[in-house]
C-alpha positions as CSV (number, residue, x, y, z in Angstrom):
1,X,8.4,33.8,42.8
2,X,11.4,33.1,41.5
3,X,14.8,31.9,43.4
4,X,18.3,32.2,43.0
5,X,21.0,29.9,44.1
6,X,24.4,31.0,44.9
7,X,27.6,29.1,45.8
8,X,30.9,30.6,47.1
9,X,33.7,27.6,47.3
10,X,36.9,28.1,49.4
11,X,39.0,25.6,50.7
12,X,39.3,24.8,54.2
13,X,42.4,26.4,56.0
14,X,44.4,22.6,56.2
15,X,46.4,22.7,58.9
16,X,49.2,24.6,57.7
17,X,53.3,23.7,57.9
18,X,54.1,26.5,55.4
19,X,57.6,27.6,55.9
20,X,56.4,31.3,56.2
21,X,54.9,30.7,59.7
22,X,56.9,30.0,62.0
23,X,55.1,28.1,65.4
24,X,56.2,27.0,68.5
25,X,55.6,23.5,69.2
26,X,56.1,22.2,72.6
27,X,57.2,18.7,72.3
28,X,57.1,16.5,76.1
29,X,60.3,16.1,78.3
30,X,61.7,13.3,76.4
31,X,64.7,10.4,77.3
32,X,67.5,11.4,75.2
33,X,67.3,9.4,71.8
34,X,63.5,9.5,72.2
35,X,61.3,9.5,69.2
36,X,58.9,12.5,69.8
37,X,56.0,14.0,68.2
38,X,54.3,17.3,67.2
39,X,52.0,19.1,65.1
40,X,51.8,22.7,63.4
41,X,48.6,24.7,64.2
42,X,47.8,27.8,64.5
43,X,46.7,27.9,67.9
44,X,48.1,25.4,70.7
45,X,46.8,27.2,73.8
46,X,43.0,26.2,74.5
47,X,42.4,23.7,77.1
48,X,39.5,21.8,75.9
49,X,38.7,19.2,73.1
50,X,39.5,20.4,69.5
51,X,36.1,21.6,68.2
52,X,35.2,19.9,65.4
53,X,36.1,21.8,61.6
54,X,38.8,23.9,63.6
55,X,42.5,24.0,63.1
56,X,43.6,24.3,66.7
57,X,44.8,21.1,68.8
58,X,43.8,20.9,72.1
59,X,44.2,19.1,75.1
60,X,42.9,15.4,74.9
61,X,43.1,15.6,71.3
62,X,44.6,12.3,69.6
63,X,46.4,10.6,66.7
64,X,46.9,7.2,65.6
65,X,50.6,7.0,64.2
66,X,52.5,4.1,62.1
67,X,55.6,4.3,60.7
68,X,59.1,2.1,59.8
69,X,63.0,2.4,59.5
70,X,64.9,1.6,56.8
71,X,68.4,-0.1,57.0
72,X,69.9,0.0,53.8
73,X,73.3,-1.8,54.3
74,X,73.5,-4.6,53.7
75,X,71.7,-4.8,50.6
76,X,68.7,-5.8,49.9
77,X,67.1,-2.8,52.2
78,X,65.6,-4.2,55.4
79,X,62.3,-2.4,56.4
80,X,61.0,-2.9,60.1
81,X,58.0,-1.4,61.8
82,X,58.5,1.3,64.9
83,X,54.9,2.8,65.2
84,X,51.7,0.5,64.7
85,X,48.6,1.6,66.2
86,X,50.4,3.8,68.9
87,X,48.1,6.5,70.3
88,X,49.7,10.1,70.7
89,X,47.5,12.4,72.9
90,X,48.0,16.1,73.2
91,X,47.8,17.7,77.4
92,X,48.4,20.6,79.0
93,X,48.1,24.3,77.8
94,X,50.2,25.1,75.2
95,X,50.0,21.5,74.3
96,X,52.2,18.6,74.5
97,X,52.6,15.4,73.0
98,X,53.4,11.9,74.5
99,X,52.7,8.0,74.2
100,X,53.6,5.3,76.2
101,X,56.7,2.8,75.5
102,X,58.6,5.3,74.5
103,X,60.5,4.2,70.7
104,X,64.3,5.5,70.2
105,X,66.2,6.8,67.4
106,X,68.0,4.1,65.7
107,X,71.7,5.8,64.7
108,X,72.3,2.9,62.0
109,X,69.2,3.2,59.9
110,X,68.8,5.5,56.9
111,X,65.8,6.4,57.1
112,X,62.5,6.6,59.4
113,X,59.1,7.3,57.3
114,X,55.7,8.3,59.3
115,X,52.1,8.3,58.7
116,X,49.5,9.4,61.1
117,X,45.5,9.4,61.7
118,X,43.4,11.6,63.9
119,X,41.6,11.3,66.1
120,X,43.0,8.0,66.8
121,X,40.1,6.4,67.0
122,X,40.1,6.0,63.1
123,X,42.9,5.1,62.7
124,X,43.0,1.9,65.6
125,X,39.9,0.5,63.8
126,X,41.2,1.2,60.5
127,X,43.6,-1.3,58.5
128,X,47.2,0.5,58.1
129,X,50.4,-0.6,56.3
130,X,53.0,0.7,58.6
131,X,55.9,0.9,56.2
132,X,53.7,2.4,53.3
133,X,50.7,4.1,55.1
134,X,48.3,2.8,53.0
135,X,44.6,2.9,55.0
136,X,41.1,0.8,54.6
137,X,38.9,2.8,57.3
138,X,35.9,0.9,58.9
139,X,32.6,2.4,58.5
140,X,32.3,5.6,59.5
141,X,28.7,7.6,59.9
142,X,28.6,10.9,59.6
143,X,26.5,13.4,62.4
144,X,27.3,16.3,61.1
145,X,29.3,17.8,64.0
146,X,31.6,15.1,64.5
147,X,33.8,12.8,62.2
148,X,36.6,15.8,61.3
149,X,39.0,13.3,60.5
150,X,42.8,14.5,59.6
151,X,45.1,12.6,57.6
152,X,49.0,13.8,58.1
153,X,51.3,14.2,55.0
154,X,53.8,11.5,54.6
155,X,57.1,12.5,56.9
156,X,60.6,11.2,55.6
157,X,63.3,11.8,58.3
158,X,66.7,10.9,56.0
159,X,69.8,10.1,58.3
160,X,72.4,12.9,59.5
161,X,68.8,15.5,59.2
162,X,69.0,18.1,61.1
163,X,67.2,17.8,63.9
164,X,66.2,14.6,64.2
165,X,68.7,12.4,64.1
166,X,71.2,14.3,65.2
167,X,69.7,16.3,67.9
168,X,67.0,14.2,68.3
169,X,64.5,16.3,68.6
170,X,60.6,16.3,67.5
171,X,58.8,15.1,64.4
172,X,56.6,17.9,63.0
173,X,53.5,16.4,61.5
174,X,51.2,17.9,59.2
175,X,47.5,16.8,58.8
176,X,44.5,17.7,56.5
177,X,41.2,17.4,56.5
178,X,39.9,14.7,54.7
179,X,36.4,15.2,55.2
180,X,34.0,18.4,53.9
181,X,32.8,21.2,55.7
182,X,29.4,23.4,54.7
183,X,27.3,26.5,55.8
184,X,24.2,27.5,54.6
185,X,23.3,31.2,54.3
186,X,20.3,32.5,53.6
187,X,19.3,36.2,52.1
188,X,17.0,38.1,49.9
189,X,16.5,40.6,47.6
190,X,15.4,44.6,47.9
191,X,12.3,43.8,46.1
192,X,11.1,42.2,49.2
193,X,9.7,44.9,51.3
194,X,7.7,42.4,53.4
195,X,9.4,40.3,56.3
196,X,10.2,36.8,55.5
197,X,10.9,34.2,57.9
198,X,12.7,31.2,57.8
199,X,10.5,28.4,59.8
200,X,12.2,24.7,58.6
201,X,15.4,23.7,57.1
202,X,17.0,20.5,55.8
203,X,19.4,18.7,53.8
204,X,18.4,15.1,52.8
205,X,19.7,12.1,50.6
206,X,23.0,13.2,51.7
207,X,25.9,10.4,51.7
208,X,26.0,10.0,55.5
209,X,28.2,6.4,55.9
210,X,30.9,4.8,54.2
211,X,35.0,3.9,54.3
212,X,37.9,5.9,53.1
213,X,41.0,4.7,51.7
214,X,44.4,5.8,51.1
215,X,46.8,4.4,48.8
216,X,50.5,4.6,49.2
217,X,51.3,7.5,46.8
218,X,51.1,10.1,49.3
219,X,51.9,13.0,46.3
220,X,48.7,14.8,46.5
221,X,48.8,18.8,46.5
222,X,44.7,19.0,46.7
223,X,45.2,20.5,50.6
224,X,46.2,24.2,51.5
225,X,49.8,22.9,52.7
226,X,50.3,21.9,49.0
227,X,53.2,19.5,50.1
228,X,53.3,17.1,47.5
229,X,53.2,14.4,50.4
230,X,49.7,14.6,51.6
231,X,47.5,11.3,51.3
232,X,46.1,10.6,48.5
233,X,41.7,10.0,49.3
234,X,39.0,7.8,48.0
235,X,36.1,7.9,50.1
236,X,34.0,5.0,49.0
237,X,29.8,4.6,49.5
238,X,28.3,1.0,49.5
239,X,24.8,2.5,48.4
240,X,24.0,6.1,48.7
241,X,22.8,6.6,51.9
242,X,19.9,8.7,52.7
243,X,21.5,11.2,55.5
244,X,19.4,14.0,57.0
245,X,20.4,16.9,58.5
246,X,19.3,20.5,60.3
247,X,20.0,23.5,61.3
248,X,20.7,21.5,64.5
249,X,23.3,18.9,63.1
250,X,26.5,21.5,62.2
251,X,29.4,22.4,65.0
252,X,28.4,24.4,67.5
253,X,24.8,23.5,68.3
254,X,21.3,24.6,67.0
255,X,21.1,27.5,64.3
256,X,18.4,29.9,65.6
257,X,15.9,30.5,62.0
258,X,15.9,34.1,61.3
259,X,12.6,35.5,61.7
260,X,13.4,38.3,59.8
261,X,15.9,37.9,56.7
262,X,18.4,39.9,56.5
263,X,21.0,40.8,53.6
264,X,19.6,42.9,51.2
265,X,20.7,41.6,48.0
266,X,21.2,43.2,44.6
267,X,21.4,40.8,41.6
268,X,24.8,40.8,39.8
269,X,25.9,43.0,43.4
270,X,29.1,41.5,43.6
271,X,29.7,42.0,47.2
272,X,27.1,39.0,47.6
273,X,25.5,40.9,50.6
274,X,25.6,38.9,54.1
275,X,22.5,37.3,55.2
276,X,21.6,34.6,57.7
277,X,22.8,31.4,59.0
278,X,20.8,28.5,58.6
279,X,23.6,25.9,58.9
280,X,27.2,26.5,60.5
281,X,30.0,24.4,60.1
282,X,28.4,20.7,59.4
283,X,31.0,17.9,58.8
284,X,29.6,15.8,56.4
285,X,31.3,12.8,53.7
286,X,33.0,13.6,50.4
287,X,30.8,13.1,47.6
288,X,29.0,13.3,43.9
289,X,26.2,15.0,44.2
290,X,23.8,13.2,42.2
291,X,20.7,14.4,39.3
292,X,18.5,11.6,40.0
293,X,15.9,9.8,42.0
294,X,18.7,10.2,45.1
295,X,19.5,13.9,44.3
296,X,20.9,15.6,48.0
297,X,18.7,18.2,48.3
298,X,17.9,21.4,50.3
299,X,14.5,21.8,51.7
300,X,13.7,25.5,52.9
301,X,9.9,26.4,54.2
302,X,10.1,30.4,54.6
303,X,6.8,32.9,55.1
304,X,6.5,36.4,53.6
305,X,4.1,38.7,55.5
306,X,3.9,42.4,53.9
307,X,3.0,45.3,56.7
308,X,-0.8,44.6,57.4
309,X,-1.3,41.9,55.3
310,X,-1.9,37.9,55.4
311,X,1.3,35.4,56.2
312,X,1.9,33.2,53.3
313,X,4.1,29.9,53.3
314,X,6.2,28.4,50.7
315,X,8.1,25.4,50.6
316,X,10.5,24.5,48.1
317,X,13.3,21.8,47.2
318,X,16.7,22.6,45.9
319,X,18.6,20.0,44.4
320,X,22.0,20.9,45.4
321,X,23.2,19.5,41.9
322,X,21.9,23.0,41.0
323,X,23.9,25.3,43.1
324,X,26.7,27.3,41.0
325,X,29.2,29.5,41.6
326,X,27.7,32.7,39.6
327,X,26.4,35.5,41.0
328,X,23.5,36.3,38.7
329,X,19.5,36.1,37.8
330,X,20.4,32.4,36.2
331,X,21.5,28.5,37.6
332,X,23.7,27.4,34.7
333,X,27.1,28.5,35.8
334,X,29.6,26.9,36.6
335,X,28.5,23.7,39.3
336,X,30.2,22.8,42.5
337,X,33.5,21.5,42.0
338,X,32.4,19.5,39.0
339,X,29.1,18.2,41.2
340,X,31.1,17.1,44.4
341,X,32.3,17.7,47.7
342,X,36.0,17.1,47.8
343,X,38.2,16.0,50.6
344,X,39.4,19.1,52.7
345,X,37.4,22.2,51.2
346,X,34.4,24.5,53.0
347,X,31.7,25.3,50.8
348,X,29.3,28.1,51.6
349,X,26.0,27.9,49.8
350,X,23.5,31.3,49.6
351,X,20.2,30.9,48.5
352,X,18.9,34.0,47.7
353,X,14.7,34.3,48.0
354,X,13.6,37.1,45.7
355,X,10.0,37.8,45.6
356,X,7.6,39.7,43.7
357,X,4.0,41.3,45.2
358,X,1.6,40.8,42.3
359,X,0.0,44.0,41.5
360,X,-2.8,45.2,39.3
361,X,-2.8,47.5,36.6
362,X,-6.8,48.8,35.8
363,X,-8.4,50.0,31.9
364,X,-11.7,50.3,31.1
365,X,-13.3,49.4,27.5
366,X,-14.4,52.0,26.2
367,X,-18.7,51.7,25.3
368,X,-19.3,49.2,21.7
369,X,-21.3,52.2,19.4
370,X,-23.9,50.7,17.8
371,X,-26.2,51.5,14.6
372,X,-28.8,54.0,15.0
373,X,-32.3,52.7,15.6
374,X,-35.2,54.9,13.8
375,X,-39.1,55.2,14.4
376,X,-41.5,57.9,12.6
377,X,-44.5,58.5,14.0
378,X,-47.0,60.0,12.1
């Protein structure tokens, strides 16, 4: 039997600020001269936890925020912390935004700069500059279907801006994901007449636990806002850790195996045909994928029963340093981002199970002639 791997790479939908969209944000009943808060999404009406891998804020939902003004008369500048560790929490449906002891606009500064963590769980264990944003996370372990963890772009509110200073009005903050999100899809081929059944699933070796860090350059354009002020992400791994999960672990619940593969696939069929789900929406760490003795890799046990005929079982591994992004009958195109998972994309991988019956052809050889064989009798 032979099997195909397939990758299709998109980048996660970051939470978006782009001046095309315009959003209402509902920012709380504030003192005059209050510093307030918000965030772009593209849905602020729910009235439950954000989901995990989602863009949409939702009541109870968090962030960590730091942040400093800058007085630059008299000279040298004089930089002094606002916002350390101060936990904004969303309520109410369309959301709103509030935290307690209220900070207010200073009218004689230059500048205020802003950085911000969610949820802020992250952030109040992590170590944070204030005045530069820079972050060293704890330890953080990955479950699969927890651990989205947003990083807003670096906000500059100059003096005599409209409309915070003057107006006073909210800060728009605009996070990304710094993590990586990944389905699993599984489908075959129209050579297989028989049903085949998917009956286990895994991933394993995966990088499960480490720390992130961000510097203080804050110019990266790697996220879908493309901003040139989002954080700039190393996510760091002691030792690779040995991670495992299912098609239980992902957002949402447990995957239900297909017991009859769909997605009917043509080789080189460029619509890449639908098939199954075998993992939805699993948060998992940023990293190499490896070609060694720690190699992540995919574990799939599937049967193929024809019409009337015995149930066979296969089990196969699939390192995912293998997967590329082509389409076709052969795995050496082009890998996966270089053999990673970067900060703030979704990666969909197909694997594709194409399967051929072995049949008989049937000749017979013809009889060996031999000599003729004489006797006279007299």
């Amino acid at each position: 039997m032979r099997m195909k791997k397939f990758l299709i790479l998109a980048a996660t939908v970051a939470l978006s600020a782009a001046c095309s969209h315009n959003y209402e944000v509902t920012p709380v009943v504030k003192d005059a001269g209050q510093i307030a808060f918000g965030s772009w999404a593209d849905n602020l009406t729910r009235a439950e936890a954000r989901v995990q891998g989602t863009n949409d804020w939702l009541a109870g939902d968090t962030f960590a925020v730091y942040g400093a003004k800058t007085d630059t008369d008299p000279d040298p500048d004089v930089t002094t912390t606002v916002f350390d560790d101060v936990v904004v929490t969303a309520s109410g449906s369309p959301v709103t935004w509030d935290y307690e002891n209220h900070r207010f606009w200073d009218l004689n500064c230059e500048s205020y700069t802003f950085y911000a963590i969610s949820p802020s769980a992250v952030g109040t264990a992590a170590t944070v500059t204030p005045a530069t944003g820079e972050i060293t996370s704890a330890s953080i372990t990955f479950a699969g279907n927890d651990n989205d963890i947003l990083v807003a772009d670096k906000k500059v509110v100059l003096k005599g801006s409209e409309p915070y200073f003057n107006n006073f009005g909210t800060v728009p903050l605009t996070f990304n994901h710094i993590a990586s999100l990944f389905d699993l899809i599984v489908k075959k081929t129209n050579t297989i007449t028989a049903t085949v059944a998917v009956t286990a699933v895994s991933l394993t070796n995966m990088d499960a636990t480490g720390t992130f860090s961000v510097s203080d350059a804050y110019n990266s354009t790697a996220y879908n806002g493309a901003s040139g002020l989002a954080p700039v992400v190393t996510w760091n791994v002691p030792t690779p850790a040995t991670g495992t999960y299912t098609n239980a672990s992902g957002v949402g619940g447990t995957v239900t195996l297909p017991t009859d593969v769909t997605g009917v696939a043509t080789i080189d069929d460029s619509t890449k045909a639908a098939g199954d789900t075998l993992i939805r929406k699993l948060v998992i760490m940023p990293q190499t994928l490896r070609n060694d003795a720690n190699v992540q890799t995919l574990n799939i046990t599937y049967t193929i029963q024809p019409t009337g005929g015995d149930l066979t079982t296969n089990t196969v591994a699939i390192p995912l340093y293998d997967f590329d992004i082509s389409h076709d009958t052969a795995n050496d195109g082009t890998a996966v981002d270089t053999h990673k998972f970067l900060t703030g994309k979704h990666y969909t991988f197909y694997v594709t199970l194409d399967a051929h019956a072995i049949m008989f052809t049937a000749t017979i050889n013809d009889w060996t002639a031999q000599p003729g064989y004489y006797y006279l009798m007299n």
